[in-house]
C-alpha positions in Angstrom: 0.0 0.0 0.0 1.4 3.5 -1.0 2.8 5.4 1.9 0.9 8.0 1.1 -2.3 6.3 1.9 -1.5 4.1 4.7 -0.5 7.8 6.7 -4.1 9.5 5.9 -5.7 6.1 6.9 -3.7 6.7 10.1 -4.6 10.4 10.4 -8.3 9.9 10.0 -8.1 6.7 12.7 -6.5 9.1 15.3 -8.8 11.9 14.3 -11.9 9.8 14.8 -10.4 8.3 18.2 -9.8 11.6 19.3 -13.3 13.2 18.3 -14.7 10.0 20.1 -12.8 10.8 24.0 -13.8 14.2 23.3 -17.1 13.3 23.1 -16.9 11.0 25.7 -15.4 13.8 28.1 -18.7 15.9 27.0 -21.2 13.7 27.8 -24.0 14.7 30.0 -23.8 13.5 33.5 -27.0 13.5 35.4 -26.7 16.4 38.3 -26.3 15.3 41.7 -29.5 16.2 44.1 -29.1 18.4 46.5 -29.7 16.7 50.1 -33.0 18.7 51.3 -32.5 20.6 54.4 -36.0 19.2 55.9 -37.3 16.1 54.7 -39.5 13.6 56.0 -42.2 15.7 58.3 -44.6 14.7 59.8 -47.4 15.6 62.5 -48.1 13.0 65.9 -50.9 14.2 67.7 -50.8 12.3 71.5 -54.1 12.8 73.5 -53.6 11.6 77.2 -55.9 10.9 80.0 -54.3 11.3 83.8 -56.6 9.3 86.5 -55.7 11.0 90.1 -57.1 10.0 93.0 -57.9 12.7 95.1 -58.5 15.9 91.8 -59.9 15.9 88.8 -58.2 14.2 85.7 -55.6 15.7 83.6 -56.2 15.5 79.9 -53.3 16.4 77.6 -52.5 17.1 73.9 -49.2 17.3 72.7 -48.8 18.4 68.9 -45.5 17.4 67.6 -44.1 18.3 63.8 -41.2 16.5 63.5 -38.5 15.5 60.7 -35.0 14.9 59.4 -32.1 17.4 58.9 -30.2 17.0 55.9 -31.3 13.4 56.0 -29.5 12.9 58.9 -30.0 14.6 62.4 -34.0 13.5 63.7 -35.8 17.5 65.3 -38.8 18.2 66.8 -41.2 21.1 68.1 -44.0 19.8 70.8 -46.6 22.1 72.2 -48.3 20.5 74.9 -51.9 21.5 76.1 -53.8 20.8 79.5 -56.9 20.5 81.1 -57.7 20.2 84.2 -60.6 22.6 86.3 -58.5 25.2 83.2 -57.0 24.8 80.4 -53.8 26.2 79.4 -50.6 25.2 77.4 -47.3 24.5 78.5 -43.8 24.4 77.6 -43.0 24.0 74.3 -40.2 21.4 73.9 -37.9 21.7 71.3 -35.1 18.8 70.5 -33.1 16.6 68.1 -31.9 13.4 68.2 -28.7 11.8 66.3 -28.9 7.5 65.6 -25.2 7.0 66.5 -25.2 3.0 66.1 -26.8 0.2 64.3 -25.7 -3.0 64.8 -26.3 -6.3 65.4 -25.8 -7.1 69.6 -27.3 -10.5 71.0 -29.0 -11.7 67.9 -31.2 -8.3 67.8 -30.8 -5.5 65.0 -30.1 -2.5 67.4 -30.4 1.1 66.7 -28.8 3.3 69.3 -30.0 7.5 69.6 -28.7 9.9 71.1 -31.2 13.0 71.9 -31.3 16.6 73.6 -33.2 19.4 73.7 -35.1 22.3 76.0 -38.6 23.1 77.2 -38.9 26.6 76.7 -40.3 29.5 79.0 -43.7 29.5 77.9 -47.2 28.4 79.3 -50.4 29.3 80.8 -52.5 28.7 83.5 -50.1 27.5 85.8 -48.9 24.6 83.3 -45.6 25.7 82.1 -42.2 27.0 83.0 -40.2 30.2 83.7 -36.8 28.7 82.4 -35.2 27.1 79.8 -34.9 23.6 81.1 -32.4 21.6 79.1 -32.4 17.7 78.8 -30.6 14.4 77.0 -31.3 11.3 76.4 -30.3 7.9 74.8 -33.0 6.0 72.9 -32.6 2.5 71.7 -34.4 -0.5 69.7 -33.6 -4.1 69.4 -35.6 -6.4 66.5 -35.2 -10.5 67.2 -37.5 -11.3 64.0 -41.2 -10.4 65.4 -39.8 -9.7 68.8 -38.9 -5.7 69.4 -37.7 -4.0 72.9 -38.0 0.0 72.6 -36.4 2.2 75.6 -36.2 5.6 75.9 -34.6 7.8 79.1 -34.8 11.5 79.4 -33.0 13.8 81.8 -34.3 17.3 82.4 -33.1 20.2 84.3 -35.7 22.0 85.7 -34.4 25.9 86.9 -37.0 27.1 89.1 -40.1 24.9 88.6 -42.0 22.6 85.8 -45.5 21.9 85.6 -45.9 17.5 84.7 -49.7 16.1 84.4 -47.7 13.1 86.5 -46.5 15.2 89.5 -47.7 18.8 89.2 -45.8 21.7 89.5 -42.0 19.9 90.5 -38.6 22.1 91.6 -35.8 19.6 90.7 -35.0 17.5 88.1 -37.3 15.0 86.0 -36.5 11.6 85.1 -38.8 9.3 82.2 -37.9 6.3 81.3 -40.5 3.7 79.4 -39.8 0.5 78.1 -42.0 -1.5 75.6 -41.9 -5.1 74.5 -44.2 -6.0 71.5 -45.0 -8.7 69.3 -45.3 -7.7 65.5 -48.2 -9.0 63.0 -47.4 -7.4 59.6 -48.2 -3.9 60.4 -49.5 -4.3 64.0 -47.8 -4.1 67.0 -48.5 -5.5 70.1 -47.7 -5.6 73.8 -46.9 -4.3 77.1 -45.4 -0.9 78.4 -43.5 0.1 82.0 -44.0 4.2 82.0 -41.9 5.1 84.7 -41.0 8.9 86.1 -38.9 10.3 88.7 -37.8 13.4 90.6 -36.6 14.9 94.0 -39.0 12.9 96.5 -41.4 11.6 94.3 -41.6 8.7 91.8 -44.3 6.5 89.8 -44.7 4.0 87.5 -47.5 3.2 84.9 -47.9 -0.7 83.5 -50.3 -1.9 80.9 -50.8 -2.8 77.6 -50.3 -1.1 74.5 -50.4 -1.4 70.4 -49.4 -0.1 67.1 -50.8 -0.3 63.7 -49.2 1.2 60.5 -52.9 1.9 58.9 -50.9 2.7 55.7 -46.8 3.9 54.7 -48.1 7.4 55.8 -50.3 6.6 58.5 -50.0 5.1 62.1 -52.4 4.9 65.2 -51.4 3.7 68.6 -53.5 3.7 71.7 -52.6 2.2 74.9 -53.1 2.1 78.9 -51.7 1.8 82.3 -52.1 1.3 86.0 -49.9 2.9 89.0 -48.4 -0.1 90.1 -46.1 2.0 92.6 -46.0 5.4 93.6 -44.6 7.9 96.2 -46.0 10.7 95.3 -47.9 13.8 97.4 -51.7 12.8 98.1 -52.7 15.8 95.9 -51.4 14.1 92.8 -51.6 11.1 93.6 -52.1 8.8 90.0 -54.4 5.8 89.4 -54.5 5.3 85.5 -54.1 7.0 82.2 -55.2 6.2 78.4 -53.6 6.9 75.7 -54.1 7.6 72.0 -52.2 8.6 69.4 -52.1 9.6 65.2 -49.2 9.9 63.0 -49.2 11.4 59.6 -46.0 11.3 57.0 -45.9 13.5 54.4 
């Protein structure tokens, strides 16, 4: 083959490799998203009945909007409201939560949270606070199959005073700690709940039952109950029972 010919064969391969990378090197790549600042909200509302002994029940509704940072950090607002002879709200707590661990620990699929927050200086009625009371926590879940153990403990720092539908107006700290233990059909949840809450001189725990049901992927209900089953508490607010029910909504 003339020389000639076999070099422009050459040229026009390396001219059509080269117009090929280039175009390769100018393809379109699909954008990256974003990660949203807020994403999955959602509303809870909690409606709680207090049975006392010796005054009139306490009925409670806490409205919580709650949601991810960045797809990471968990936040929430909750503004509590109370009833009892008057109705007022209370402290409006605001908090966020961090899962720091999931694993796998005795057999069980465990999630570990971390949490903190503060009820702020607001409420009426006698039913909130005058300080910002700061708390922590750690949260945690453990899945064996259809066997799952949720327990939450929260620490709060109460300035001056607190108002708790549990213990009234308090001066010291506050101490909750609840542990539930369920059995899971599909998308219901059942089984039994230890309430339990502390502070300075005073101390109660509520047992009883309690369920779950994802009604849909955007909708929950739970409802549950329990029974003093000790107390030390001063006669004036002194418990017996409560009820509780409850509605979730994703959006």
């Amino acid at each position: 083959m003339d020389r000639k010919l076999k070099a422009t064969i050459a040229l026009g391969v390396i001219a059509l490799a080269s117009l090929a990378a280039r175009g390769a090197d100018t393809a379109p790549v699909a954008a990256t998203q974003p990660t949203p600042i807020f994403s999955q909200v959602s509303v809870d509302e909690t409606l709680t009945f207090w049975g006392k002994s010796n005054v009139n029940t306490v009925a409670e509704l806490d409205s919580t909007v709650k949601g991810k940072l960045f797809d990471m950090a968990g936040w929430h607002i909750t503004v509590p409201v109370y009833s009892q002879d008057v109705t007022g709200y209370g402290a409006i707590d605001l908090g966020l939560d961090l899962n720091v661990l999931k694993t796998e620990f005795v057999g069980a699929t465990t999630n570990v949270y971390l949490e903190g927050g503060a009820w702020m200086p607001t409420g009426s009625a006698n039913f909130g606070t005058d300080n910002v009371n700061p708390h922590v926590g750690v949260n945690w879940d453990m899945t064996w199959g259809a066997v799952v153990y949720t327990q939450t403990f929260d620490y709060l720092w109460v300035g001056s005073y607190a108002y708790s539908p549990v213990f009234g107006t308090f001066n010291d700290y506050g101490i909750n700690a609840e542990s539930f233990v369920a059995y899971k059909w599909s998308t219901l949840s059942v089984g039994a709940d230890l309430n339990q809450w502390y502070t300075s001189g005073s101390n109660v725990a509520f047992l009883g039952p309690k369920a779950e049901w994802n009604v849909a992927n955007n909708v929950n209900l739970n409802a549950g109950c329990g029974f003093a089953v000790w107390q030390d508490v001063a006669p004036a607010n002194e418990n017996t029972w409560n009820v509780t029910l409850g509605l979730g909504i994703k959006f």
